[in-house]
LOMI-552537 format. One record per residue: x, y, z of N, C-alpha, C, O in turn; residue in three letters. Coordinates in pm, whole numbers, padded with zeros to 5 digits, always signed. Each point is the difference from the previous one (the first is absolute). Layout:
# LOMI-552537
XYZXYZXYZXYZALA
...
This chain:
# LOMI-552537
-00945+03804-06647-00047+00092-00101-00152+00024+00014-00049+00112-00011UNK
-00013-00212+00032-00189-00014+00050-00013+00104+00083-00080+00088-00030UNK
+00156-00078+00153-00017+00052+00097-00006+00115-00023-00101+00056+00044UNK
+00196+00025-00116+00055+00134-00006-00078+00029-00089-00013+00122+00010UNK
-00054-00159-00100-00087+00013-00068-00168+00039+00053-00090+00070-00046UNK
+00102-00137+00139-00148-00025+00058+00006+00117+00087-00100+00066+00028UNK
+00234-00038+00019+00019+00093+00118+00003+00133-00078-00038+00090+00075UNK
+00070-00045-00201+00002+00120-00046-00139-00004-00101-00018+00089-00083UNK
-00075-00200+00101-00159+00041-00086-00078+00005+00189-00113+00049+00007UNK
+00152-00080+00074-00057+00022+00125+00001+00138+00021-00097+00071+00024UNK
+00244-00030-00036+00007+00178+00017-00014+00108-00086+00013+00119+00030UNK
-00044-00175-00156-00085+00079-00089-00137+00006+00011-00078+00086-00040UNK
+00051-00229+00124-00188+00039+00017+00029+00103+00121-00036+00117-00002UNK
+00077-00152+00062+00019+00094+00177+00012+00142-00065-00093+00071+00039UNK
+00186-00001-00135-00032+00097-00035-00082+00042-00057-00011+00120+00022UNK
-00070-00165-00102-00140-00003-00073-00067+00079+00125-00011+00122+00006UNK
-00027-00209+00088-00107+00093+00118+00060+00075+00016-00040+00112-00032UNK
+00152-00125+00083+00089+00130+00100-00041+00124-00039-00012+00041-00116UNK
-00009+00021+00226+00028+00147-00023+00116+00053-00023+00009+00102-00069UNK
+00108-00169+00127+00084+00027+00035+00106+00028-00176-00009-00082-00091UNK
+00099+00210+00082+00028-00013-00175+00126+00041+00021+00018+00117+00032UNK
+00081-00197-00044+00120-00050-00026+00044+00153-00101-00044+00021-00113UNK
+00129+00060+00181+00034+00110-00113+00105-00023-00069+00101-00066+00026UNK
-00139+00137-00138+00095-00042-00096+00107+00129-00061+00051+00088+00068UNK
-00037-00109-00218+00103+00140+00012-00071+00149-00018+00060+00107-00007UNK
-00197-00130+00002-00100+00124-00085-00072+00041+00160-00099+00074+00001UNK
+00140-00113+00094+00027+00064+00128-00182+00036-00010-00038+00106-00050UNK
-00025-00172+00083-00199-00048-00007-00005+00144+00115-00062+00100-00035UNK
+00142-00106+00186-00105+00086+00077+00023+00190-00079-00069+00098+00024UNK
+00138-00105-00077+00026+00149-00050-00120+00047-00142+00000+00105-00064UNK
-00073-00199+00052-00098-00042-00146-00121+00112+00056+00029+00063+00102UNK
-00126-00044-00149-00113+00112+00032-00114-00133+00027-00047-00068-00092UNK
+00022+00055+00209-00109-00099+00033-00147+00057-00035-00043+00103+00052UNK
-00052-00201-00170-00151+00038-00073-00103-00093+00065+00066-00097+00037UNK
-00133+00086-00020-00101-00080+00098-00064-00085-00159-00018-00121-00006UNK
+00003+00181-00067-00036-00075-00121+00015+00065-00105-00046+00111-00023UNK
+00111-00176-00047+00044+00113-00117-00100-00009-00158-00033+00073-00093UNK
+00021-00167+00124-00117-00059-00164-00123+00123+00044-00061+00034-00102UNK
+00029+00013+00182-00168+00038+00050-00020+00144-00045-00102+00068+00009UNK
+00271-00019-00078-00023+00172-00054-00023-00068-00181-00003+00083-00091UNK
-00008-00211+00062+00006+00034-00150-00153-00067-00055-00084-00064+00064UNK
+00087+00101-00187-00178-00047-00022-00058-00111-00033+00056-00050-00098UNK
-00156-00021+00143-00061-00115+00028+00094-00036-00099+00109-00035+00043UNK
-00125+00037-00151+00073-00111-00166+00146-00067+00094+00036-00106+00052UNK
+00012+00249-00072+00203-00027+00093-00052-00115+00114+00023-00120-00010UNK
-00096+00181+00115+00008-00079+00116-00003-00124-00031+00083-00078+00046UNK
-00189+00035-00138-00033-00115-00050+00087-00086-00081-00011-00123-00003UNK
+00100+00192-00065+00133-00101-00058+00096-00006+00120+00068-00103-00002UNK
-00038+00202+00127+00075-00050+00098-00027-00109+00040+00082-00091-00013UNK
-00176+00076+00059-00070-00058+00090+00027-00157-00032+00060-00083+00068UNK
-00138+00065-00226+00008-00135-00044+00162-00023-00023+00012-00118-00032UNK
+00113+00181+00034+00110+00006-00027+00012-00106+00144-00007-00123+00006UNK
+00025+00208+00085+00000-00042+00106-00064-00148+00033+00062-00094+00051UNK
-00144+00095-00076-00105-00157+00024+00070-00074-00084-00017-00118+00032UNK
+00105+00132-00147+00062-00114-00102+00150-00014+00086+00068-00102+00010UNK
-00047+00209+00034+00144-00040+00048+00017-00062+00170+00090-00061+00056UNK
-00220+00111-00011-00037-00099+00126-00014-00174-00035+00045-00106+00045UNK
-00114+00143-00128-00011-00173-00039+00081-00072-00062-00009-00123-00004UNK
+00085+00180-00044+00160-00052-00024+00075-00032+00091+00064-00105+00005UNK
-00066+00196+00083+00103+00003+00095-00014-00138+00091+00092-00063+00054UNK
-00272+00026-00052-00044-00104+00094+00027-00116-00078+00039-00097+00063UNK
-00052+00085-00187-00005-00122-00107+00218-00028+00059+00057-00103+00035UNK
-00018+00209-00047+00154-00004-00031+00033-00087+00124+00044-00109-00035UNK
-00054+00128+00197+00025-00090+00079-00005-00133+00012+00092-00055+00061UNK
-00191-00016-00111-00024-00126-00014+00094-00057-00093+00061-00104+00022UNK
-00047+00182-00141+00072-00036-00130+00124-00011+00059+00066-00101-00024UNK
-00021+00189+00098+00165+00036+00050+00002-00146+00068+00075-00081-00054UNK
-00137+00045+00149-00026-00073+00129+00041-00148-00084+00090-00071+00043UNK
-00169+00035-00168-00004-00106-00093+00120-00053-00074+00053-00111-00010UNK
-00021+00280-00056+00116-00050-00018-00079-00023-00165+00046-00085-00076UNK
-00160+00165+00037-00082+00033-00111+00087+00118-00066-00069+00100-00017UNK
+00220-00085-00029+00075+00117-00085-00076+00019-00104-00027+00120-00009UNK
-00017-00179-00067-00096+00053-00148-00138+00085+00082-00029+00113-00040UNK
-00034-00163+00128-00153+00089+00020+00096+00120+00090-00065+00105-00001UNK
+00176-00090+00066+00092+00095+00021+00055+00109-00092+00013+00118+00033UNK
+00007-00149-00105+00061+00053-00111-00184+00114-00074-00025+00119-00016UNK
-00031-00217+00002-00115+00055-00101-00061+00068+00082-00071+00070-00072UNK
+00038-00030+00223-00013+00073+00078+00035+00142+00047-00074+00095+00026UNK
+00232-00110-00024+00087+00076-00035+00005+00063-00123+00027+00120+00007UNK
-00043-00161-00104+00007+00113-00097-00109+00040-00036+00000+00098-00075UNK
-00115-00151+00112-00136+00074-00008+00010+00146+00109-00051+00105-00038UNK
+00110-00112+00149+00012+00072+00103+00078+00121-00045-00034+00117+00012UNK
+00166-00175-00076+00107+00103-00076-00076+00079-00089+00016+00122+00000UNK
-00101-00179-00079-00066+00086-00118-00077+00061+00005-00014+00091-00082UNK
-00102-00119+00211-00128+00051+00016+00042+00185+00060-00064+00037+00098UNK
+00140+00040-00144+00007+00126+00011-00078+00091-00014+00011+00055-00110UNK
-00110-00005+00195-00074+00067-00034-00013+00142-00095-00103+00047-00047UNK
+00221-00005+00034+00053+00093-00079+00012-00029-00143+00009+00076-00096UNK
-00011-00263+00110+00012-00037-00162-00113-00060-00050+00006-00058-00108UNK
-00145+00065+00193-00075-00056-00049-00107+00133-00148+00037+00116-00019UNK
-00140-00172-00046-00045+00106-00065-00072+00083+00077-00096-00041+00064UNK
+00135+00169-00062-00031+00113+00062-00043+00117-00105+00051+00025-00109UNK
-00166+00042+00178-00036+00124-00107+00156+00109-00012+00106-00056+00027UNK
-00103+00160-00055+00073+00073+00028-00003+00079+00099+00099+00057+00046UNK
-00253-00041+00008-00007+00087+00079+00040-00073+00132+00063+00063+00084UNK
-00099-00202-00060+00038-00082+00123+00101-00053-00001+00001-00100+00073UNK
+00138+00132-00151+00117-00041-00018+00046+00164+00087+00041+00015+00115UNK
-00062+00069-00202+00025+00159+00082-00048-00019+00148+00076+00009+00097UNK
-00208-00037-00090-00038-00014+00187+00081-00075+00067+00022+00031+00117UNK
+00029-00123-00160+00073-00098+00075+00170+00027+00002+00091-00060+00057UNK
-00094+00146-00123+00166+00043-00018-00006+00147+00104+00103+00023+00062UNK
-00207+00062-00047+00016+00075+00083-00065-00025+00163+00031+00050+00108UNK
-00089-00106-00129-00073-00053+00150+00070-00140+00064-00066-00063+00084UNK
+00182+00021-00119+00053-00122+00037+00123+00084+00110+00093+00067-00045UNK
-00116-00085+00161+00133+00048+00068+00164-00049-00083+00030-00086-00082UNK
+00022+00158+00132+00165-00077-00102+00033-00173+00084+00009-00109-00056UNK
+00003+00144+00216+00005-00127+00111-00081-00115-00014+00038-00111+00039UNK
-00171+00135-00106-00113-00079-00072+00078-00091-00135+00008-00122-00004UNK
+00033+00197-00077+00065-00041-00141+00114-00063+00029+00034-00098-00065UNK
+00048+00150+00177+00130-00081+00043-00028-00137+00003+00030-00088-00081UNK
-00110+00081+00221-00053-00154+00035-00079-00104-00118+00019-00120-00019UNK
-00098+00197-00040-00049-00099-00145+00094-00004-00092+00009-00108-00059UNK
+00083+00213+00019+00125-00098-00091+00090-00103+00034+00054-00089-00067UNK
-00052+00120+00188+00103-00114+00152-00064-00130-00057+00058-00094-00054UNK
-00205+00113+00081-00098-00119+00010+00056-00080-00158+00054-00107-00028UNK
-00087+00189-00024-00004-00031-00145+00132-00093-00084+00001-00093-00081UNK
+00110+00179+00153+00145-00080-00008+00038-00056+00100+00122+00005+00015UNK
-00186-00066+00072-00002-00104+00103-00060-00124-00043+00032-00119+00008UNK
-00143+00193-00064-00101-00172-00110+00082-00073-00104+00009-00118-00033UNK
+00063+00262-00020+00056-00064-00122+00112-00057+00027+00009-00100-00071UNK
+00085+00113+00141+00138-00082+00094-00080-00138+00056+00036-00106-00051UNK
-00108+00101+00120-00100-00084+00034+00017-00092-00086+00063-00106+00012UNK
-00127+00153-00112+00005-00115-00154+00162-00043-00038+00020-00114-00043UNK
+00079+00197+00057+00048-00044-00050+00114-00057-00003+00081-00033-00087UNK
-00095+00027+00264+00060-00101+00090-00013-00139+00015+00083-00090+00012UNK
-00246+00094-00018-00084-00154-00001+00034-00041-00117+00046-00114+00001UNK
-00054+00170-00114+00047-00050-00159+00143-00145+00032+00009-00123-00002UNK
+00091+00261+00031+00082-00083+00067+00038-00100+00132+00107-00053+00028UNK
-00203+00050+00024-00060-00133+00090+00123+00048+00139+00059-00087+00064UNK
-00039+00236-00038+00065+00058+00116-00140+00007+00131-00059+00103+00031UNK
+00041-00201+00011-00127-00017+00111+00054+00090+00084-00085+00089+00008UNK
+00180-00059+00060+00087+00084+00123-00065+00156-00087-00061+00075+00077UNK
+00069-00041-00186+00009+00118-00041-00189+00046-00034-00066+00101+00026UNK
+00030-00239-00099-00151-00027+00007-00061+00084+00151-00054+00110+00013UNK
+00077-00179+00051-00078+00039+00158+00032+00162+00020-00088+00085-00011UNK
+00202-00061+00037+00103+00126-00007-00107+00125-00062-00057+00099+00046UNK
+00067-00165-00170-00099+00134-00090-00179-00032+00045-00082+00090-00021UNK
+00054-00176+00060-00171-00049+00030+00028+00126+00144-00092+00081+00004UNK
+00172-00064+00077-00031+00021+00146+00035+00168-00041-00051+00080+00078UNK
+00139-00016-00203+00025+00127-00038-00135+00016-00042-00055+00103+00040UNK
-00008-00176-00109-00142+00057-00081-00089+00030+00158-00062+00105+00013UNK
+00065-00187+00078-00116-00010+00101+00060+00143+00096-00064+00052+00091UNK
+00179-00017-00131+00075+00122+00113-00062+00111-00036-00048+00087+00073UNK
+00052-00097-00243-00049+00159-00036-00121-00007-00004-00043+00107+00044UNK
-00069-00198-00083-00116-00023+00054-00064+00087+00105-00073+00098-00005UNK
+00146-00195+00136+00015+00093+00143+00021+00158+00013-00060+00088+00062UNK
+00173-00089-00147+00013+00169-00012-00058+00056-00041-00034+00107+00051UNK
-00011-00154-00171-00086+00063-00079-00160+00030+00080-00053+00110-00013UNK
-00004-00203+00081-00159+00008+00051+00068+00093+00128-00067+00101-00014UNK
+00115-00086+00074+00014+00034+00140+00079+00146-00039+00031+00053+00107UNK
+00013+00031-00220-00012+00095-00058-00160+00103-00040-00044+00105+00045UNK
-00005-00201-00150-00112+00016-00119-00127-00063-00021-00073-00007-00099UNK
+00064-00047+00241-00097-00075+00014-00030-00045+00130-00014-00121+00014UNK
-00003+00222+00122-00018-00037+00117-00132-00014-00023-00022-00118+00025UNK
-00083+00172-00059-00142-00006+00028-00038-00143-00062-00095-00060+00051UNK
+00175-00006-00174-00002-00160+00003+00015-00121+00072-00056-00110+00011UNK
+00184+00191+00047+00103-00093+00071-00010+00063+00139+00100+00011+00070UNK
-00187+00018-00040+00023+00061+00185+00141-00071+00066+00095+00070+00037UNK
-00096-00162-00032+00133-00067+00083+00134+00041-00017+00097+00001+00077UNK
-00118+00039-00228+00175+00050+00000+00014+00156-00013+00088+00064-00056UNK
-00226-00008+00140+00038+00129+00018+00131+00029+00081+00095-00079-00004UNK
-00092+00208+00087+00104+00038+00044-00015-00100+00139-00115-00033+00029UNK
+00229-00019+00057-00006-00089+00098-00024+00094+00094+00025+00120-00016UNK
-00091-00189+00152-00020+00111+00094+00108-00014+00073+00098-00072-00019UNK
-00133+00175+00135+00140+00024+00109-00022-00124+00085-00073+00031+00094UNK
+00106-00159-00090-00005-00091+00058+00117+00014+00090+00101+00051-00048UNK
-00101-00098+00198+00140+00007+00077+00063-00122-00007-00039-00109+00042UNK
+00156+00142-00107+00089-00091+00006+00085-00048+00166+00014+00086+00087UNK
+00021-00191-00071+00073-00046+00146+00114+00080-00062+00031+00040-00113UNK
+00023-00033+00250+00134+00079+00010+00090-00085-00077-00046-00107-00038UNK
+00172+00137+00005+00080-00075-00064-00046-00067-00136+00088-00020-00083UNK
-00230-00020+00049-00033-00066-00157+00086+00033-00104+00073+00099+00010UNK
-00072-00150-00079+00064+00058-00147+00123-00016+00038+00072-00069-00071UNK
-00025+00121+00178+00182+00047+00021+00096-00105-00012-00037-00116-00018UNK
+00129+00139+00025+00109-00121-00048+00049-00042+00104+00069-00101+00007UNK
-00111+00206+00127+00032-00069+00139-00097-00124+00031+00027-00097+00070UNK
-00154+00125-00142-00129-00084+00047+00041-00141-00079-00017-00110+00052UNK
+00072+00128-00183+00034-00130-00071+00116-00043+00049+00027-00100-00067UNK
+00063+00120+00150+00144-00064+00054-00083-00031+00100+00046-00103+00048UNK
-00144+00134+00011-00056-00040+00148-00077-00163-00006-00005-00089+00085UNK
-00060+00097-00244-00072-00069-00078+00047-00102+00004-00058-00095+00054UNK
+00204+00082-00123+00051-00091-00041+00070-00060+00107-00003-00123+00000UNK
+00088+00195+00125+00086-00098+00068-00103-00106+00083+00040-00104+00051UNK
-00219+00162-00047-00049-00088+00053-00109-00158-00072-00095-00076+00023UNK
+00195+00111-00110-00035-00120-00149+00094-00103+00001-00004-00088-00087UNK
């Protein structure tokens, strides 16, 4: 159980860097790619993104160790700080509730409600002390993350811009290359 444990908070950090983004059913490459999307709205907006962002980064870093520990309560209170911190629900003028409702791409709003009911499953998995499901939802929060910066935030995240044309060896990927793989295992 250690193991599989250790082995699925190993491959949730591995996706953390990755560029690499696991698609899901909202089909990411068909999305309208923004190099930065916070940088059309006005200093105030940028400035509650921004720190949005910096609280849920630091969650996200506090949350590994906790997972790793085997800390479900600083899990839990993490998580639902993460679930709640909605930027849509924080106090907003009216006029920067309107800016943010028309200047938010829709693919933008997808991925932060994802986020949002990913934190809160998060919680309320760990509640119930489901560690398999714990990790599960920690490595969904770090996916849309990924999606999310490598969408709406390349000029942040340079790395998870678009990948270049790197040459792949003949056969990679293919299922001939993995039967080739394996009979010599």
């Amino acid at each position: 159980m250690k193991k599989i444990l250790t082995g699925v908070l190993i491959a949730a950090t591995l996706a953390f860097s990755s560029a690499t983004i696991a698609e899901d059913g909202h089909n990411a490459e068909k999305m309208p790619v923004e190099a930065n999307v916070i940088s059309q709205f006005s200093p105030e907006i940028q400035e509650l993104l921004t720190k949005e962002m910096i609280r849920l980064q630091n969650s996200m870093m506090q949350m590994m160790p906790a997972i790793a520990a085997g800390e479900w309560d600083m899990v839990v209170t993490l998580a639902d700080g993460m679930a709640k911190s909605h930027i849509m629900k924080q106090n907003l003028t009216r006029e920067q509730m309107e800016s943010l409702h028309k200047g938010l791409p829709l693919a933008f709003k997808v991925l932060d409600n994802q986020f949002h009911d990913f934190a809160s499953m998060l919680s309320h998995v760990t509640r119930e002390r489901h560690i398999e499901l714990t990790t599960f939802y920690y490595y969904k929060l770090t996916e849309t993350c990924v999606a999310c910066h490598s969408q709406f935030a390349q000029k942040r995240f340079p790395g998870l811009g678009q990948p270049s044309n790197t040459h792949r060896p003949e056969g990679e990927g293919s299922a001939d290359h993995h039967d080739e793989h394996q009979q010599h295992h």
